[in-house]
N, C-alpha and C positions, 0 to 999 in steps of 0.2 A: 719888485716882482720876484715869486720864489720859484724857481727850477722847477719845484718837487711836486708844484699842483698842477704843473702843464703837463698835457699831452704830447706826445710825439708828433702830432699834425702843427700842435702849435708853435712846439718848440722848431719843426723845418720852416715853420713859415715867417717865426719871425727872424731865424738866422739867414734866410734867402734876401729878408728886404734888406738884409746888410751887406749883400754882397760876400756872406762867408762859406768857401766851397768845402764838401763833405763827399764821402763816397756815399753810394745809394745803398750800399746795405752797412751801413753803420747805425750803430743800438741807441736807443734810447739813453742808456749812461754817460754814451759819448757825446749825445747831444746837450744833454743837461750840463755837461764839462766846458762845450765849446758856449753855451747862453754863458755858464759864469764868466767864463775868459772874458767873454766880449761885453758884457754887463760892468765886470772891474776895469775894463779898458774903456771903456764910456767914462766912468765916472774918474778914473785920473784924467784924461781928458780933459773933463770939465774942471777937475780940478787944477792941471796944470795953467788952465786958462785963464781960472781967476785969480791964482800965484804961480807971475813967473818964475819967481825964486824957486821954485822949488821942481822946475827943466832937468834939472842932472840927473835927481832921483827918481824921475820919470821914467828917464832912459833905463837908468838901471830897471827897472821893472820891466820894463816891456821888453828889452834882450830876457828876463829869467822867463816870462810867458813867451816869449819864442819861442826859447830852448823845450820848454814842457810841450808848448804846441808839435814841434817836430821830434819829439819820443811819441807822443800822441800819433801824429801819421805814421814814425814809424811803425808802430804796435799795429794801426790800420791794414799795412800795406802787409806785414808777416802772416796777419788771419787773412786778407783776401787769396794771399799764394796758398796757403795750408785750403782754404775752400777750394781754391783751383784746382787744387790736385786729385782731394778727394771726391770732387765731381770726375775731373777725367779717372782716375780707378774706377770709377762705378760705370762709367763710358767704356771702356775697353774691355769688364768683367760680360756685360751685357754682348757685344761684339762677340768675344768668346765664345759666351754661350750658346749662340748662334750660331757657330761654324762648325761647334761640338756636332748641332742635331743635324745641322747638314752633311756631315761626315758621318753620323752613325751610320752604322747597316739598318735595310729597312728591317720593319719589320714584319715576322714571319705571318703569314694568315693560318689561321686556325687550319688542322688537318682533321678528317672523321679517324684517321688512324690513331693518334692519338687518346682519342676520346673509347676507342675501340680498346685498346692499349690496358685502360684503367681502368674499366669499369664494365663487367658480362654483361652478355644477351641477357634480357628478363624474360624469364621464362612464366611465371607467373605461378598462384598457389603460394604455398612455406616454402619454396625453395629460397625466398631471397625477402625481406620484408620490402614492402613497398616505397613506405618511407624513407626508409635508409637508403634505396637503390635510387629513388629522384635525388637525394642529399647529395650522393657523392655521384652521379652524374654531372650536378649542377658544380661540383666545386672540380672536377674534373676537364666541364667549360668555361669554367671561371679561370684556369692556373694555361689555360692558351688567346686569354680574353676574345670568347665566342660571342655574341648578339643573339638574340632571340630567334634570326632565322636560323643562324647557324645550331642552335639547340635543337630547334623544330624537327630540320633535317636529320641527326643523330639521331635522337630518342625514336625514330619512326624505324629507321633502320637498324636500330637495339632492339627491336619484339623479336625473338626469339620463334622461326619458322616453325611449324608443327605442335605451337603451345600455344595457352590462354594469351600470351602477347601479341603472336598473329593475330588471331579472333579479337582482339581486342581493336587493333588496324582496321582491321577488314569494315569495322562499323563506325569507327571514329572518322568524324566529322570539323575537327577543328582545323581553324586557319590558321593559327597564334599558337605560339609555345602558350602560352597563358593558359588557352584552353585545353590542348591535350594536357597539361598539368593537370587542370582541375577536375578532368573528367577521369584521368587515370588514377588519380585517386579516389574518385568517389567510386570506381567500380573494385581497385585491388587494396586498398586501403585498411587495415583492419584494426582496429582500438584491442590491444593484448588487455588482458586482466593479469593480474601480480599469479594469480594461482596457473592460469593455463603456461605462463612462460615456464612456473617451478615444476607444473607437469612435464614438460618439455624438456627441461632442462636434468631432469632426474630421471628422463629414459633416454636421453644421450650419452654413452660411457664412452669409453675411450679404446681404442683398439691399436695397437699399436702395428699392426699388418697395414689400414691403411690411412692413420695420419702419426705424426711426431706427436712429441707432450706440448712443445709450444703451439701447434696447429691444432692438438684438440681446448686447448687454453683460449686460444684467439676465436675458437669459432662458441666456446662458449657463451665468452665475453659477446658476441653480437647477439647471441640467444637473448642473453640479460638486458642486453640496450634496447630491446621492444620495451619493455614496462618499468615502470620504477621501483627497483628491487633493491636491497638494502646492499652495499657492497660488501660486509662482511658475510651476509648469508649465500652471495655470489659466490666468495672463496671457496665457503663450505661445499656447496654445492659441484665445484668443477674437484676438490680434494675427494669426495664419496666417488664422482663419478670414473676414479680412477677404477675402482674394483681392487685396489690393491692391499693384500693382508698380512704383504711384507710387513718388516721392519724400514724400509724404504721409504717410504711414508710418509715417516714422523718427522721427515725434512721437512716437507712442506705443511706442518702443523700450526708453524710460528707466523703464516704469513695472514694479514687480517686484510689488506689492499690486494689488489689486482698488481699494481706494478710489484711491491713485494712477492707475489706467487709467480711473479716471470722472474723475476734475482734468483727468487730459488729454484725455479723450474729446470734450470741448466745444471746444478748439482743432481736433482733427483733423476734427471734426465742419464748422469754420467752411471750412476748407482745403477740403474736399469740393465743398463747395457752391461755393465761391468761382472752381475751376477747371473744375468739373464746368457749369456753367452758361457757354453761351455769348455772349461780349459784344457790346457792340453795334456794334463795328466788323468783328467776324467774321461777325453777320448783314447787315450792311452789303454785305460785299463777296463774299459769298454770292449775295446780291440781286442784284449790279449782272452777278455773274457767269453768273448764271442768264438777266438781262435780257437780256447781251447776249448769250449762246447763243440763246435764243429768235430775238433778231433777226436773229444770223447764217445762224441757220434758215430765217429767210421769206425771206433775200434769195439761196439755195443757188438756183443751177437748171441744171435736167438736160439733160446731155450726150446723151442719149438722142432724148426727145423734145422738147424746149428748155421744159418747164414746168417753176414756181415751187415750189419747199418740198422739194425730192426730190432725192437725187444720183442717177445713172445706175442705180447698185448696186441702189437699192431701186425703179428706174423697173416700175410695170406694165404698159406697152405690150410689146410685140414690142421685141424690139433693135432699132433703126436701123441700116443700110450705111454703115461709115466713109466719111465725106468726102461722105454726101446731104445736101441742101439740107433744114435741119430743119422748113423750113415744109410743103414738100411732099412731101419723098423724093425727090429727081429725082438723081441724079449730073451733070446736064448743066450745073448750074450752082449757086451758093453762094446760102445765104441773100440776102443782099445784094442779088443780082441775081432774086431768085422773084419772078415776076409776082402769085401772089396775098398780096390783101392780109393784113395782120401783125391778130390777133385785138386786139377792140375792150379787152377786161380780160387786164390783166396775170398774171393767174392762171392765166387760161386755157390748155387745152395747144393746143399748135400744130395749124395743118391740117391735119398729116398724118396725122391720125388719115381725115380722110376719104379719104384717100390709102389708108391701110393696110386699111379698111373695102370697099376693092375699088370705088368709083362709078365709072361710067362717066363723067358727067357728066364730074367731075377729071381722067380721062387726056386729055379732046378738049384741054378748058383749058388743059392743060399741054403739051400736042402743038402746040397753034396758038401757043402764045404763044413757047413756045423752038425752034420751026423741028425738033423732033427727036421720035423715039421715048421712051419710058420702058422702063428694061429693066422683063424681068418679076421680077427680084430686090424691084425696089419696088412690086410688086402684089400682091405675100402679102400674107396676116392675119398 
């Protein structure tokens, strides 16, 4: 009978009717180990039966198939301890893990603040693509794991009071996030064309009163994400819309990706600032230029009426007669030589204003003092 064509069932069943004990999870190898033992031990047996002479040599054999038998249970008994253990590891990993989730803190339930947090009122129109606005609402309830009522609820309280998102409420009929989904799409939903977003996107420029260069950069980038526009013509497109015909620029020439024009956006960012702000020797001499126009100013005086702060041009007296005497208006004689006195404050305009005012008084004074007439050229107003 050969080992190797038996089965396992048959190999225990015929080691049972011999009375030969095994563990119950013992291999097939070992079975076929313990059929030969006892297979060779049958047949010296028999063989010692039909010669007794040959008793001694018996013995010796059956002590060396002892010896092999008990390394054999040994070997047995070392994998059942090595299985016992790594069963109990696996018992006490499982136990663990179980006192882990009993111990953790619960968990938190979804907040609408949250959801408020990250994601504006939809106002509804261009302010916000549609698509995009359900996108990151839905992943904005996804990163608090919300349920569908819990979406329902949000998104209703997201329409935006006094715009297309109210009115939009006010007639919506759904029970299901599902269906305010699919209705809210089909009414704000809009398929871009590649041309109307590069229209769009070529009368968007960039102002730096009321966004940054990264914020007019990010919000182009959303313009672009309506329609499938090539990414380098993107670049181009938010580089034109700077308006800028610095040298400043040409930093951001080199960049062909989106993420490359944000690397560089922070250089071209520093450049801006750096020439766009004026320094302190350009206000310096700004100052001194302004000071001294001022001063040049108070010390101008007029051709006119000989007062302080004024050229001729903008004098508002009466013209004066080329070549009168600016104190009094007399042609008979020059300043220099005017008998009446020269006004107390430098500011002051000259006398002839009482001159031009018609007084009697001023022609006697002026009559007696220069020996002459005054024409009547110098006695108009």
């Amino acid at each position: 009978m050969d080992a190797q064509r038996l089965s396992k069932a048959e190999l225990i069943a015929w080691l049972q009717d011999r009375h030969i004990e095994f563990p119950p999870s013992v291999t097939v190898r070992h079975l076929r180990i313990l059929f030969e033992q006892e297979m060779l031990r049958e047949q010296r047996n028999n063989a010692a039966a039909n010669d007794p002479q040959d008793g001694g040599d018996q013995d010796d054999e059956d002590e060396a198939e002892n010896e092999e038998e008990r390394e054999l249970n040994a070997e047995i008994r070392i994998l059942q301890k090595r299985k016992f253990v790594a069963d109990l590891r696996r018992e006490i990993a499982a136990i663990e893990a179980q006192l882990n989730v009993v111990n953790a803190a619960p968990i938190k339930p979804p907040d609408f603040r949250d959801i408020k947090y990250s994601v504006p009122c939809f106002r509804g129109g261009e302010s916000y693509d549609a698509e995009k606005w359900i996108d990151d609402f839905e992943q904005a309830c996804d990163s608090v794991h919300g349920d569908d009522d819990f979406r329902l609820m949000c998104v209703r309280r997201l329409m935006e009071p006094g715009y297309e998102g109210e009115l939009f409420l006010r007639v919506d009929r759904s029970k299901t996030y599902q269906e305010f989904k699919d209705s809210f799409l089909e009414n704000f939903s809009h398929v871009h064309s590649v041309s109307e977003i590069i229209d769009t996107m070529k009368k968007t420029t960039f102002s730096a009163a009321k966004t940054t260069v990264m914020g007019y950069i990010l919000k182009m980038q959303e313009i672009a994400s309506r329609a499938n526009i090539d990414e380098k013509q993107t670049v181009q497109l938010i580089v034109d819309g700077f308006r800028d015909r610095s040298a400043n620029i040409a930093v951001l020439y080199p960049a062909t990706t989106i993420a490359q024009l944000k690397q560089l956006a922070h250089r071209y960012s520093q450049l801006r600032d750096m020439y766009s702000a004026p320094s302190s020797t350009q206000i310096r001499v700004k100052t001194t230029a302004k000071t001294a126009s001022k001063s040049s100013t108070s010390d101008v005086r007029c051709f006119n009426c000989s007062g302080v702060g004024h050229f001729s041009s903008a004098c508002p007296e009466p013209k004066r007669e080329i070549g009168s005497c600016f104190r009094c208006g007399s042609t008979q004689h020059k300043l220099k030589e005017c008998p009446k006195p020269a006004p107390a404050h430098r500011q002051q305009i000259a006398l002839v204003d009482d001159f031009r005012r018609g007084s009697a008084r001023m022609d006697d004074e002026l009559s007696d003092a220069s020996g002459g007439t005054i024409p009547e050229v110098n006695k108009s107003d």
